[in-house]
C-alpha positions in Angstrom: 0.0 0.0 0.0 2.8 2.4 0.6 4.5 1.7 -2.8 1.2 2.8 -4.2 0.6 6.0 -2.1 3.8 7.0 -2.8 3.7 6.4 -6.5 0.7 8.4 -6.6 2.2 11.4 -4.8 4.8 11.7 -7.2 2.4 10.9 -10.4 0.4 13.8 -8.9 3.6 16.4 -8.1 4.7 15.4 -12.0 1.2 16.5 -13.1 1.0 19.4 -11.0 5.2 20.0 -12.4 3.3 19.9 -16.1 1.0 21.8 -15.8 2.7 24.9 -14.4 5.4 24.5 -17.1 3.2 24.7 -19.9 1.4 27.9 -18.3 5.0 29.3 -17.8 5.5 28.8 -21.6 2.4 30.2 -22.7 2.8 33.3 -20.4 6.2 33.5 -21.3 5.7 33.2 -25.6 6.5 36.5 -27.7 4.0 38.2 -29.3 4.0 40.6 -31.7 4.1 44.3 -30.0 5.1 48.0 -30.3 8.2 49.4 -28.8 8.2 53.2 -28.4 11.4 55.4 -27.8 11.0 59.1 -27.3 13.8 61.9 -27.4 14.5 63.4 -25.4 13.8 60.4 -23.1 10.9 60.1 -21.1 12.7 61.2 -17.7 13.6 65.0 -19.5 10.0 65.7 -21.2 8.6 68.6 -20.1 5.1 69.6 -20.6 4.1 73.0 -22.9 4.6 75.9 -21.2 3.2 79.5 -22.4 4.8 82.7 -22.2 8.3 81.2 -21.5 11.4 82.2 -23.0 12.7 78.9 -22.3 13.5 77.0 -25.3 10.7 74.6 -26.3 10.6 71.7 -28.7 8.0 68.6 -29.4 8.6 65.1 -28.1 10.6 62.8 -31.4 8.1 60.2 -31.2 9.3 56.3 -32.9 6.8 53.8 -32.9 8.5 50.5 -34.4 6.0 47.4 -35.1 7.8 44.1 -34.4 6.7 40.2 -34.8 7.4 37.7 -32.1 11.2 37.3 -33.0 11.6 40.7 -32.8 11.9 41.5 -36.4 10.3 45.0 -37.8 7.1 44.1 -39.4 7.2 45.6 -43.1 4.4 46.8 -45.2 2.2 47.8 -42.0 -0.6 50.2 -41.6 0.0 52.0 -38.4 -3.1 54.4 -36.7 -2.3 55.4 -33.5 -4.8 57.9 -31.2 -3.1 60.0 -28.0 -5.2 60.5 -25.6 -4.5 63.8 -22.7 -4.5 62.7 -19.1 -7.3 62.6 -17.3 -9.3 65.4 -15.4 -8.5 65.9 -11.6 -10.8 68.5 -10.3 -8.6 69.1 -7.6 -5.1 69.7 -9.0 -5.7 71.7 -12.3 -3.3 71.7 -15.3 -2.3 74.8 -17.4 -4.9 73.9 -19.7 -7.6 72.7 -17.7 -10.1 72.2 -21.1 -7.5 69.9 -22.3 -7.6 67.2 -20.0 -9.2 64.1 -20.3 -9.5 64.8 -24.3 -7.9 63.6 -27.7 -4.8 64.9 -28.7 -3.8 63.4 -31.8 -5.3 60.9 -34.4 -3.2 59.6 -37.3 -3.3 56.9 -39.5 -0.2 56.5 -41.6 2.0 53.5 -43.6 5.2 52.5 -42.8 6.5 50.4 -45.1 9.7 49.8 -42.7 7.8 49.2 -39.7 8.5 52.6 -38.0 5.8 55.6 -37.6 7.8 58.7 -36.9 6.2 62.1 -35.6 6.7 65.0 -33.3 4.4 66.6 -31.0 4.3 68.5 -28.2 2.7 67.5 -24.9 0.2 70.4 -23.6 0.5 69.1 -19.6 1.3 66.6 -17.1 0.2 63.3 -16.2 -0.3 60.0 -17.8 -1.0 59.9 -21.4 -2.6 57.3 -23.2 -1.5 55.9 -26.9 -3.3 53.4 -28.8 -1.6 52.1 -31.0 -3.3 49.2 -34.2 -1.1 47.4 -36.4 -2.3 45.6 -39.9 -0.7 44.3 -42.6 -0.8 46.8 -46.2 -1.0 43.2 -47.6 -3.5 40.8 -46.9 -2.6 38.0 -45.2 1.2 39.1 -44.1 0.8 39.4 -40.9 -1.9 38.6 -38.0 -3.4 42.4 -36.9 -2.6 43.4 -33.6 -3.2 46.4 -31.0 -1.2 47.8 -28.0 -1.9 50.7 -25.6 1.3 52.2 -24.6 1.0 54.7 -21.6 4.0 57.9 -21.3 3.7 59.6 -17.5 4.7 63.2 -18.1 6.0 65.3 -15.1 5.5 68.6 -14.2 8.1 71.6 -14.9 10.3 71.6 -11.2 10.4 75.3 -11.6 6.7 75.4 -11.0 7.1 73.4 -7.7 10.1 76.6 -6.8 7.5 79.1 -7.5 4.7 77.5 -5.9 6.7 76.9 -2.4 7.8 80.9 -2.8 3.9 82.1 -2.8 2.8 79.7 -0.3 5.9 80.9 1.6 4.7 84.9 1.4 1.0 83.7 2.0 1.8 81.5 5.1 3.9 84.7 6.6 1.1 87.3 5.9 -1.2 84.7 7.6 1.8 84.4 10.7 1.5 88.3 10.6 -1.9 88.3 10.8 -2.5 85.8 13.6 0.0 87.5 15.5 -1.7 90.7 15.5 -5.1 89.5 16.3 -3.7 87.1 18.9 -2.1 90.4 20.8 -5.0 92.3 20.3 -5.5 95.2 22.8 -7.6 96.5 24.7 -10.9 97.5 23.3 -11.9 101.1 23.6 -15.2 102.7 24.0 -17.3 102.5 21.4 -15.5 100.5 19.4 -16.3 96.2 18.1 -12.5 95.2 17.9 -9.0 97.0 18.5 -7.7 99.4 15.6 -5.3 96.4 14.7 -7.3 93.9 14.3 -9.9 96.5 12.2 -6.6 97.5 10.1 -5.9 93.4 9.1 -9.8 92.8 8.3 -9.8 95.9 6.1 -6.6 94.8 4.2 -8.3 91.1 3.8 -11.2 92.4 2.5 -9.3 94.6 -0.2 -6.9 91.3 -1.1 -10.1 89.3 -1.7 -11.8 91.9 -3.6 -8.5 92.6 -5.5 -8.4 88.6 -6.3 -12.0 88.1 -7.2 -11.9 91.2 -9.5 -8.7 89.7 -11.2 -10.5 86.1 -11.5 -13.9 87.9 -13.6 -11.7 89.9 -15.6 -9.3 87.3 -17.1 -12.6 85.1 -17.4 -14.5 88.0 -19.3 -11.1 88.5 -21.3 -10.8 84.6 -22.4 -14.8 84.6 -23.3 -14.1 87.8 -25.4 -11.2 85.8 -27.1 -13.2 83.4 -27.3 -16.8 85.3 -28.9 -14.1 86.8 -31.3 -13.8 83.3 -32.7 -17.2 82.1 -32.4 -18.7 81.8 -35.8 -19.7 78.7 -37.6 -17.5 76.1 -38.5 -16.3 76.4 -41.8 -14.6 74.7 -44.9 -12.0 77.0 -46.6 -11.3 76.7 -50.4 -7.9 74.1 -50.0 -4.9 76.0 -50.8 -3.5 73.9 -54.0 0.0 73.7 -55.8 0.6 72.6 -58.7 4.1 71.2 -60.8 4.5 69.3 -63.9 1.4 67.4 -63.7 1.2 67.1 -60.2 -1.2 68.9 -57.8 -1.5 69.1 -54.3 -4.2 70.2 -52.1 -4.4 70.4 -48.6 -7.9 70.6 -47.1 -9.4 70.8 -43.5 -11.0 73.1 -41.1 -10.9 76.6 -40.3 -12.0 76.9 -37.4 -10.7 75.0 -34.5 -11.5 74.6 -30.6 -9.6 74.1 -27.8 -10.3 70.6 -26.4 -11.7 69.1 -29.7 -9.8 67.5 -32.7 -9.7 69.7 -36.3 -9.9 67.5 -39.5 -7.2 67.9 -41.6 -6.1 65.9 -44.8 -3.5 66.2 -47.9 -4.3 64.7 -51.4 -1.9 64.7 -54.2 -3.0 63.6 -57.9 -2.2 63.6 -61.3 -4.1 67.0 -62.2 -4.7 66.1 -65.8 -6.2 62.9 -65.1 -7.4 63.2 -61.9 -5.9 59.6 -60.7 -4.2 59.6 -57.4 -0.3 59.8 -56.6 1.1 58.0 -53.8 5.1 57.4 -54.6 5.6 61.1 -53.5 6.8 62.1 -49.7 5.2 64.7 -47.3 6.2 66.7 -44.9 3.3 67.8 -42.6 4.2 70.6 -39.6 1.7 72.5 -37.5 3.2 75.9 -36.0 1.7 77.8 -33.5 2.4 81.8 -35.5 2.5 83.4 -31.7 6.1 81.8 -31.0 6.9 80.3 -34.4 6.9 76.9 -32.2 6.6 73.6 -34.2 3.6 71.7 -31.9 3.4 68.9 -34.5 5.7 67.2 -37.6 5.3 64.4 -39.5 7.0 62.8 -42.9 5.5 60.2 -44.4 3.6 59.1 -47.6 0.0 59.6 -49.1 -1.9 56.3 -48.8 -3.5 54.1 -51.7 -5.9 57.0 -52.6 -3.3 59.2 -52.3 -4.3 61.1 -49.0 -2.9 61.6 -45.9 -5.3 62.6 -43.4 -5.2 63.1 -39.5 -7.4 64.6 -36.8 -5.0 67.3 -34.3 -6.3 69.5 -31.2 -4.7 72.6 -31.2 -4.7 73.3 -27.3 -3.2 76.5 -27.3 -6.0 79.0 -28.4 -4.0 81.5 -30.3 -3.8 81.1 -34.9 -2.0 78.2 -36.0 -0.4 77.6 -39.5 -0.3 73.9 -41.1 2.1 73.3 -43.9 2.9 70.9 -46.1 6.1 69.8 -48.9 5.5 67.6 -51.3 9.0 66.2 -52.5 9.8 63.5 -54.8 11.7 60.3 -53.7 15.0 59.1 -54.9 13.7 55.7 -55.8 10.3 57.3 -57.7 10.4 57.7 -61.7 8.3 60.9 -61.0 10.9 63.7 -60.0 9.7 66.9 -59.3 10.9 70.3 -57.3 9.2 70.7 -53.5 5.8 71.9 -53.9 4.7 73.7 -51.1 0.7 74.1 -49.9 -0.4 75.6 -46.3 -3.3 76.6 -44.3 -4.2 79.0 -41.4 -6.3 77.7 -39.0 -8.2 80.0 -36.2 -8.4 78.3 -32.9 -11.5 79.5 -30.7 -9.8 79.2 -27.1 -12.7 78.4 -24.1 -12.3 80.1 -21.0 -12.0 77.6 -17.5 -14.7 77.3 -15.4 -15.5 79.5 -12.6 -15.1 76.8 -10.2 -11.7 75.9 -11.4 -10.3 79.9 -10.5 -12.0 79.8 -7.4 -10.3 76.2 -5.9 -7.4 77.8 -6.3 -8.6 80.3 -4.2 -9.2 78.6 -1.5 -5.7 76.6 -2.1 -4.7 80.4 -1.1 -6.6 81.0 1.5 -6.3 78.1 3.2 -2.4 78.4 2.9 -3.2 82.4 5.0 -5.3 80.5 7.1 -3.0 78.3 8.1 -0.7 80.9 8.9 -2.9 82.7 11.1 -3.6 79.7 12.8 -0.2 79.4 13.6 0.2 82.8 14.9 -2.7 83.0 17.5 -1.4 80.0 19.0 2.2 81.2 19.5 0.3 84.4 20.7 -1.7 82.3 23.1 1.5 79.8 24.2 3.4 83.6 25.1 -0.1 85.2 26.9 0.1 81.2 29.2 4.0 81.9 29.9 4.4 85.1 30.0 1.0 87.0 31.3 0.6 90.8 31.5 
């Protein structure tokens, strides 16, 4: 009887051996997947930051599509979709409308495997790509999809600056606490002492000061904003044309701040109307306040000879798209760089109220805090040394 028990306890410790082996393996079996490098490298990306002088550049995005072994998939339709992080109520961005919104949208070939772009990252926080991979040829390859996730971190200056306010706030709130916590003797006639009457009244002008400054820049971003506000709108697509060769870029107008603007490129044959596709393009969008490049691109028209991607433009001030045709060494068709470009209006939308006002109370709190602190040093000196 014991030869058997014990020649089933090690039948069952083999099939218990097997069957965690062969869950290793299939855990453990390459897939196909997308490997992203950025430059500069994750660690030194900064968010967008307006009004700086400080020198300001989009991420160098490389997407590269590999099989199980590794190997660059060739021939492979790459669309991709970059998503903002997500809204915190509490701890505001720059660009509060932004968040929690679509960024980018762009469907592109890469006949080498590698998608290639540049774009700049509006704020912090964790952002979201998507990423789809299918063969350009049937059959080549089994389709796949990835989501690939880039944490952004804030600018450290803005921590420096942030720790200086607080700093001034939490000492005019010591100030203040100290006043009112040595508060004299009240006279006739009168509610509090002349000190404490002197610190209210400076309050009240502060708040007043703030709450004025918090309806104007809101009245000024609406006005901005009601400058902008007519319809949607198609333009007539600005068009070039070159021995045979046109190229028209088409898309909106009119964009918004926190919503994607349809843009596309088509090049044909402009005597037959039949559609190019062995020609490269060079697709940049500039913001025209700084002359800053927020997104780049090189690539090639597809098999109806378009390229088309959806952008947000979250910086409401006029933006310029612009696009080079230019012919490719390996192409019969050689031609000179033909040049087509757009202006596009972005409608900027103010913040909510509620938005201004939390940080408000961020401030306030921060004075509070202060005075807190200074009636009880007050009230520790009145216990140790009475009058």
């Amino acid at each position: 009887m014991k030869k058997y028990r014990l020649f089933a306890v090690i039948s069952a410790a083999c099939i218990c051996v097997s069957i965690l082996y062969s869950l290793v393996g299939v855990s453990q079996t390459p897939q196909s997947q997308i490997l992203l490098s950025t430059n500069p490298p994750l660690e030194k990306i900064l968010p967008f930051e307006a009004g700086t002088e400080r020198k300001q550049s989009p991420v160098y995005f490389t997407l590269q599509a590999v099989d199980a072994g590794g190997k660059l998939l060739k021939n492979a339709l790459i669309k991709l979709q970059i998503s903002t992080p997500p809204r915190n109520p509490l701890l505001t961005t720059d660009f509060p409308i932004v968040e929690g919104t679509k960024l980018l949208e762009l469907e592109a070939a890469a006949p080498n495997g590698k998608l290639e772009f540049q774009q700049m990252l509006p704020i912090r926080g964790n952002y979201q790509i998507q990423v789809n991979v299918s063969p350009l040829v049937a059959n080549a390859f089994a389709s796949y999809q990835q989501t690939l996730n880039l944490n952004v971190r804030e600018n450290p200056v803005k921590y420096k600056y942030f720790a200086i306010v607080a700093a001034i706030l939490l000492s005019l709130g010591l100030l203040g606490g100290w006043i009112i916590g040595g508060q004299e003797e009240l006279k006739e006639g009168e509610i509090a002492p002349q000190s404490v009457r002197l610190l209210l009244s400076a309050l009240t002008v502060v708040a007043i000061v703030t709450l004025l400054f918090i309806n104007i820049t809101a009245e000024v971003a609406e006005a901005h904003g009601d400058a902008h506000s007519h319809k949607n709108e198609k333009i007539a697509p600005s068009i070039s044309q070159s021995q045979g060769m046109e190229v028209k870029i088409i898309g909106d107008k009119l964009a918004t701040v926190g919503k994607l603007a349809n843009l596309s490129v088509e090049v044909k044959d402009s005597t037959t109307g039949a559609a190019i596709k062995d020609v490269g393009l060079r697709v940049k969008a500039i913001a025209l306040e700084d002359n800053l490049t927020v997104f780049a691109y090189q690539g090639f028209p597809n098999q109806e000879g378009k390229l088309t991607w959806q952008e947000q433009f979250f910086d409401g001030a006029p933006h310029k798209v612009e696009v080079e045709a230019i012919s490719l060494p390996e192409s019969n068709r050689q031609f000179p760089t033909m040049k087509v470009a757009q202006s596009v209006e972005v409608e900027g939308i103010a913040p909510p109220i509620y938005i201004r006002l939390i940080g408000l109370f961020y401030f306030t709190a921060i004075v509070g805090m202060g005075m807190a602190i200074g009636l009880l040093i007050q009230h520790r000196i009145g216990q140790h040394f009475p009058v």
